[in-house]
C-alpha positions in Angstrom: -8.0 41.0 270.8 -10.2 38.7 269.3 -11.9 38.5 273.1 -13.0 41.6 272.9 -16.7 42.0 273.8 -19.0 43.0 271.1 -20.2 46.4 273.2 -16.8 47.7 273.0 -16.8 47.7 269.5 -19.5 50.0 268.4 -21.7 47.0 267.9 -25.4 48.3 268.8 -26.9 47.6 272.0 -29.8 46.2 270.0 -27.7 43.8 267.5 -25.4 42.8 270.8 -28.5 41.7 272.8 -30.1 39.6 269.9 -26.6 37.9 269.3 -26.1 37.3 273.0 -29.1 35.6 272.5 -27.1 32.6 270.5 -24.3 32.9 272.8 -22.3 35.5 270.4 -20.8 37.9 272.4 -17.3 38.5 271.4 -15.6 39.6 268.4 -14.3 35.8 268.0 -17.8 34.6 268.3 -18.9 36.6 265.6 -15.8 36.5 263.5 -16.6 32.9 263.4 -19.5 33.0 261.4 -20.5 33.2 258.2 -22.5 36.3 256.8 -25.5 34.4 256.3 -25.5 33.1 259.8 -24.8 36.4 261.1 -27.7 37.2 259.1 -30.2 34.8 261.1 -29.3 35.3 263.9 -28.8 39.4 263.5 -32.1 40.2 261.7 -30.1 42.5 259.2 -29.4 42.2 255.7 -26.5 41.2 253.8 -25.3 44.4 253.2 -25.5 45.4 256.7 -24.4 42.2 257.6 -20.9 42.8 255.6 -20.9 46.3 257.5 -20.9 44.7 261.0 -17.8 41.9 260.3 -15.7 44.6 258.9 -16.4 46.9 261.1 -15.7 44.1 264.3 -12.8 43.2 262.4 -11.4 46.5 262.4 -12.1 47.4 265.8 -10.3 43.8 267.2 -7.3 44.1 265.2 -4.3 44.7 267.3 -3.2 48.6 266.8 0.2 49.7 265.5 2.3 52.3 267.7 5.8 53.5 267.6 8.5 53.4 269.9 8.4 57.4 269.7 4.3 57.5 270.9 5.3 55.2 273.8 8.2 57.3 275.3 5.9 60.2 274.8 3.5 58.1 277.7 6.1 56.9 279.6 5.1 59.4 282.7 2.1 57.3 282.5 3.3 53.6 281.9 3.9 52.4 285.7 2.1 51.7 289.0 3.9 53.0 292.0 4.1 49.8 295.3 5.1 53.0 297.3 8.4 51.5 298.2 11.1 54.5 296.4 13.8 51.5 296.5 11.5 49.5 294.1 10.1 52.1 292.2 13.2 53.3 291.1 14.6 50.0 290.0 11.4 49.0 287.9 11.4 52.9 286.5 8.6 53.8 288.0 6.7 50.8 289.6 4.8 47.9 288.2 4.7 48.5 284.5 0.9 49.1 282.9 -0.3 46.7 280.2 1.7 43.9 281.3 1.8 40.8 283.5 3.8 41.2 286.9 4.3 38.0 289.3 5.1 37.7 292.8 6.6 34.3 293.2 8.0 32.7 296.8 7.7 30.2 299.7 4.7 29.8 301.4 4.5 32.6 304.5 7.1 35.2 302.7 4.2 37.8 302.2 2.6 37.4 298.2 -0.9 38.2 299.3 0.3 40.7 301.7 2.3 42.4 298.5 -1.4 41.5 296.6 -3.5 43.6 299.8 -1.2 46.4 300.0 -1.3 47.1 295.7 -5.1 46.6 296.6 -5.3 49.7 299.0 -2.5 51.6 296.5 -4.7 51.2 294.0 -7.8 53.2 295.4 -5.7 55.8 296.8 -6.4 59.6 294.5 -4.0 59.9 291.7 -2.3 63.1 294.0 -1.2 60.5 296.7 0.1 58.3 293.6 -2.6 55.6 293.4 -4.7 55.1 290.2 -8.3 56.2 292.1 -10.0 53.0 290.8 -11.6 49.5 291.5 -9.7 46.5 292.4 -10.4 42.9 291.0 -9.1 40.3 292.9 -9.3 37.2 292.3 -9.0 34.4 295.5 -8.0 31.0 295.0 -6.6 30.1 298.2 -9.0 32.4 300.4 -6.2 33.6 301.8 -7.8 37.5 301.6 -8.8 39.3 304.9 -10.7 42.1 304.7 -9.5 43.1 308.0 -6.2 42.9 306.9 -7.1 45.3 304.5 -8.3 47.8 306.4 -5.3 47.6 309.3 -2.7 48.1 306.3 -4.8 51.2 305.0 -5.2 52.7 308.2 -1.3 51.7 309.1 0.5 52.9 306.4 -1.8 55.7 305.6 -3.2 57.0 309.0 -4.0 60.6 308.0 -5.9 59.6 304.9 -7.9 56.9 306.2 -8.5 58.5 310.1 -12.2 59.0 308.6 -14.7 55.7 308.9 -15.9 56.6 305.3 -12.9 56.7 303.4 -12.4 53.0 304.9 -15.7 52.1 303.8 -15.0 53.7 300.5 -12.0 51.9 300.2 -12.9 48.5 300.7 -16.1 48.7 298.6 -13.7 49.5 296.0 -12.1 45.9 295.8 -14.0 43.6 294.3 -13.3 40.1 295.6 -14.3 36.6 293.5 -13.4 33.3 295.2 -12.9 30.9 292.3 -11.4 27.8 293.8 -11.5 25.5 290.3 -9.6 26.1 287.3 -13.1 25.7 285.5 -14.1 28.6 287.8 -10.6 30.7 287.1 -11.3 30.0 283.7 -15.0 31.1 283.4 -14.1 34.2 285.5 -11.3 35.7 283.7 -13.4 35.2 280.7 -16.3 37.3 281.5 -13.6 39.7 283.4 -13.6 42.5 280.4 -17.6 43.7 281.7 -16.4 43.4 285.5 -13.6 45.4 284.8 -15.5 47.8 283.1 -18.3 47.8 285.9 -16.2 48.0 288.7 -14.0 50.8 287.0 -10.9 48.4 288.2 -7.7 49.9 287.4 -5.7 47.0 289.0 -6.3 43.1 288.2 -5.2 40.6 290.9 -4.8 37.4 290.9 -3.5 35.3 294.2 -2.9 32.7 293.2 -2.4 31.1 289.6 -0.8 27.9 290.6 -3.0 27.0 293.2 -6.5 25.5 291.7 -3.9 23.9 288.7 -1.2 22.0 290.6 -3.9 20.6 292.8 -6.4 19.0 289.8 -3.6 18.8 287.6 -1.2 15.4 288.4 1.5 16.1 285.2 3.0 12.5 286.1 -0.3 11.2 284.7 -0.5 10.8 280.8 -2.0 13.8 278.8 -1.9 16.1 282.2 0.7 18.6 281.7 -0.6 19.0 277.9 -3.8 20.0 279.1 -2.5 22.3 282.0 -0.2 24.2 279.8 -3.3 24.6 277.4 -5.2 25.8 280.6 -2.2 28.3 281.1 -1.5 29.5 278.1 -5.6 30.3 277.5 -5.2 32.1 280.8 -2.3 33.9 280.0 -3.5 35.5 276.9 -6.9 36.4 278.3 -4.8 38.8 281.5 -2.4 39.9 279.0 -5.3 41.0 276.5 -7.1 42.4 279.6 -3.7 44.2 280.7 -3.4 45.9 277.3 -6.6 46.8 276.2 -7.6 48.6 279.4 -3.7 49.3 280.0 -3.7 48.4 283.9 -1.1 46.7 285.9 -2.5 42.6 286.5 -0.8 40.8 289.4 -0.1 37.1 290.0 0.9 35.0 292.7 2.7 32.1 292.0 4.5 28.7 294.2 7.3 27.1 293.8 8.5 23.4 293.3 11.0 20.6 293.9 12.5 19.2 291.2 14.1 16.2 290.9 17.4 16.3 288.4 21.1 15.9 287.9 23.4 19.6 287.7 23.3 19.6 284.5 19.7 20.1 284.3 19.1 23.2 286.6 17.8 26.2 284.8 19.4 29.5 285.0 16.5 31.0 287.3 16.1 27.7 289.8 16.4 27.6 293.2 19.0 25.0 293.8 20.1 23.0 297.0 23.9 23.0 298.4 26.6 21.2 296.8 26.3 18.0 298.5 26.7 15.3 296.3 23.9 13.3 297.7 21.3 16.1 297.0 20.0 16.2 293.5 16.9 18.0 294.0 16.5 21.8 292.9 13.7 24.5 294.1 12.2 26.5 291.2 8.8 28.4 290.6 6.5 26.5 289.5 4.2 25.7 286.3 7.6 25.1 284.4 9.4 27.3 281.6 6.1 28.2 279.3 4.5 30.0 281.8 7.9 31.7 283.2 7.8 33.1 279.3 4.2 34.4 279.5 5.3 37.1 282.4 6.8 40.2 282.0 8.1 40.9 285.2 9.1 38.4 287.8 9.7 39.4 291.9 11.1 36.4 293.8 10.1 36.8 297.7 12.4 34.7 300.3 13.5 34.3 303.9 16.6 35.4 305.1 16.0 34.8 308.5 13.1 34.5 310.8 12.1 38.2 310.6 13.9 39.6 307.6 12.8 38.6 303.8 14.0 39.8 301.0 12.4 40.7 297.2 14.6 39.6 294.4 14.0 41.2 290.6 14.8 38.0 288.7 12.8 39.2 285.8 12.3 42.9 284.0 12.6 44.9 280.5 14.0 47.4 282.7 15.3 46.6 286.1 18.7 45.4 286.6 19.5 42.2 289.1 18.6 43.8 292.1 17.6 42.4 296.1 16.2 44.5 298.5 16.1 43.7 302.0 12.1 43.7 303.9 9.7 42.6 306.4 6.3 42.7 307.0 4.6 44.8 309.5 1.3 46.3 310.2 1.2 48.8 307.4 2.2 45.6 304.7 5.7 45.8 303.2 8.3 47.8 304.9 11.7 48.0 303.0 14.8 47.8 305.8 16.8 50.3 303.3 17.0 52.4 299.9 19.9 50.7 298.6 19.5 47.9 295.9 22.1 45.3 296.8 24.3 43.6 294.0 24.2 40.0 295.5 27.3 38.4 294.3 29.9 41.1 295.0 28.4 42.9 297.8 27.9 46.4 296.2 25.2 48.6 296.9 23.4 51.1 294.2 21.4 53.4 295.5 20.0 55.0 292.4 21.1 53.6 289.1 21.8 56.0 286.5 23.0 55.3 282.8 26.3 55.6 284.0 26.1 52.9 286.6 24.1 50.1 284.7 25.5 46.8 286.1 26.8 44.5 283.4 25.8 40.7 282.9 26.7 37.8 284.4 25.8 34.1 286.4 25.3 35.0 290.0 24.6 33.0 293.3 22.2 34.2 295.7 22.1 31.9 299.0 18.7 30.7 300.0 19.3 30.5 303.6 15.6 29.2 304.3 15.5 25.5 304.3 11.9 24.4 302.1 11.9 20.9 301.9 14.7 19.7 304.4 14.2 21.1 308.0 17.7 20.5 308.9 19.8 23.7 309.7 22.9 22.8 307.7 20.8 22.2 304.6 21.7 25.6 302.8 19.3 26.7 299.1 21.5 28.4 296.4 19.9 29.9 293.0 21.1 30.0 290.3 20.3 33.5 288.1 21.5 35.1 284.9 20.7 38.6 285.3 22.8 42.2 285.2 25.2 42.4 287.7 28.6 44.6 287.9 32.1 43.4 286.6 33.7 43.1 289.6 31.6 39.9 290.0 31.8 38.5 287.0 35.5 38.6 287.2 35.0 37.1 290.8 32.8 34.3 289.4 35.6 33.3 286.5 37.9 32.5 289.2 35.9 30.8 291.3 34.6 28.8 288.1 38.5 27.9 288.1 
């Protein structure tokens, strides 16, 4: 909260312009002052002076709300990806206010997932889209604008049959290249007035660990204290964007190969086969601290050449879930409705109260080989989320 712009907080245009002036333009810049400075550089008088910080402070503090106000919104607290299968394991879609990331491989389809919430989010609210601006942030130019427009006109063809509705559309998302972390940095910082420009209901960025893993060598003294400073400055700017306009904000993330003895594997790594001479694991990348700073995870991976498949490895509210997918012209197509319980082979259509998996350590084979090309070299990962008991009682034995 204490990024919040001065205009949003009842500030006058007047007072906000001379304090801009100094460079004073958020409620921590102000906040940060003492009253007689304020005074100098305001042109008010103490009193009014006193008026203004208590006032700012009021306005930045972070709002109380019970559990009982929230369930009373909950028709309004998600953002459909128009796949049912999805939806109805996140509750709804990707939850408002919070941070969701796409993590994966290289080629498995994040900015695809990134262009297709893009056209989603334009969409009028009757065909389920928000009927607002898009921010999206580019850090590996990896966004087509003709890519774009062939998913909009694929997967809704009846809509978007009409030249202008295209043209509406894509003048609707609002692309920034920023291709330092310097430039990330500076952008989501002056983000609050874009979004509030560009009307965005959805925030994108694709992707966060691009611009840091290449200017950032943690193997060199000091350099992974500064990234996760970088991170964690970024992290709290989206989330504080995510909550105080309460829109969906999208990430991208890589993965990595770490280097590391069993013992050492974390509960959500990607880990290779059991061969005794392999010690390496696959995991997302930017380490631990920033897995914390998400709210919802989605892991994307190859199955085969063709077929891919989205894992929920992190959610408030989804259970352990993989659904099967590929991509095709009109972006994400889901192969089938049914959520499937990886370790034991059951399928849950719908999940009610009544058939809420329980929790246990599951595998889920990685079949796509990422840093050894040879076919026999098989990737495992290792999760800890919900699954169902006949699998739990599966992996005891097999623990045995």
């Amino acid at each position: 909260m204490a990024s919040k712009k001065l205009r949003r907080t009842g500030v006058s245009l007047e007072v906000c312009e001379r304090l801009k002036r100094h460079q004073i333009e958020t409620c921590q810049d102000l906040l940060s002052l003492t009253p007689l400075e304020v005074m100098r550089l305001a042109g008010q008088s103490y009193r009014q002076v006193l008026m203004l910080l208590q006032s700012v402070s009021q306005a930045c503090a972070p709002s109380m709300t019970t559990a009982l106000e929230v369930w009373k919104q909950r028709a309004d607290l998600c953002f459909s990806t128009s796949l049912p299968a999805l939806d109805r394991l996140l509750q709804g879609g990707l939850p408002r206010g919070t941070l969701t990331e796409v993590t994966g491989p290289s080629g498995c389809g994040k900015s695809q997932v990134c262009m297709m919430l893009s056209v989603l989010a334009t969409l009028p609210k009757y065909m389920g889209g928000l009927d607002s601006g898009v921010i999206y942030i580019d850090t590996e130019s990896a966004f087509s604008a003709e890519r774009l427009v062939e998913i909009a006109q694929s997967r809704f063809p009846d809509y978007f049959c009409e030249k202008e509705r295209v043209l509406e559309m894509a003048g609707r998302v609002h692309l920034f290249r920023e291709l330092t972390c310097q430039d990330v940095l500076d952008r989501l910082e002056r983000l609050e007035e874009d979004i509030i420009s560009s009307k965005a209901g959805l925030v994108i960025l694709d992707s966060v660990a691009s611009v840091v893993r290449k200017e950032y060598d943690t193997t060199l003294p000091g350099n992974l204290t500064h990234r996760s400073n970088l991170l964690g400055q970024e992290a709290a700017t989206l989330k504080y964007l995510a909550q105080a306009f309460h829109i969906p904000v999208v990430l991208t993330n890589q993965i990595t190969t770490h280097v590391g003895n069993r013992g050492e594997r974390g509960a959500a790594s990607f880990r290779g086969a059991s061969d005794e001479r392999d010690s390496g694991y696959v995991t997302a990348a930017l380490g631990n601290t920033w897995s914390h700073s998400v709210n919802t995870r989605l892991i994307v991976q190859y199955v085969d050449t063709h077929q891919r498949q989205i894992v929920i490895a992190k959610s408030p509210v989804a259970p352990f879930a993989v659904l099967n997918y590929t991509v095709q012209k009109e972006g994400i197509r889901l192969e089938d409705s049914a959520a499937l319980c990886c370790s034991c082979g059951l399928t849950f259509p719908a999940l009610t109260a009544d058939t809420q998996p329980r929790s246990h350590t599951t595998r889920l084979p990685w079949p796509h080989p990422l840093e050894d090309p040879q076919p026999t070299h098989t990737h495992e990962m290792m999760i800890t989320r919900k699954c169902c008991i006949k699998a739990q009682t599966r992996a005891s034995s097999r623990s045995e």
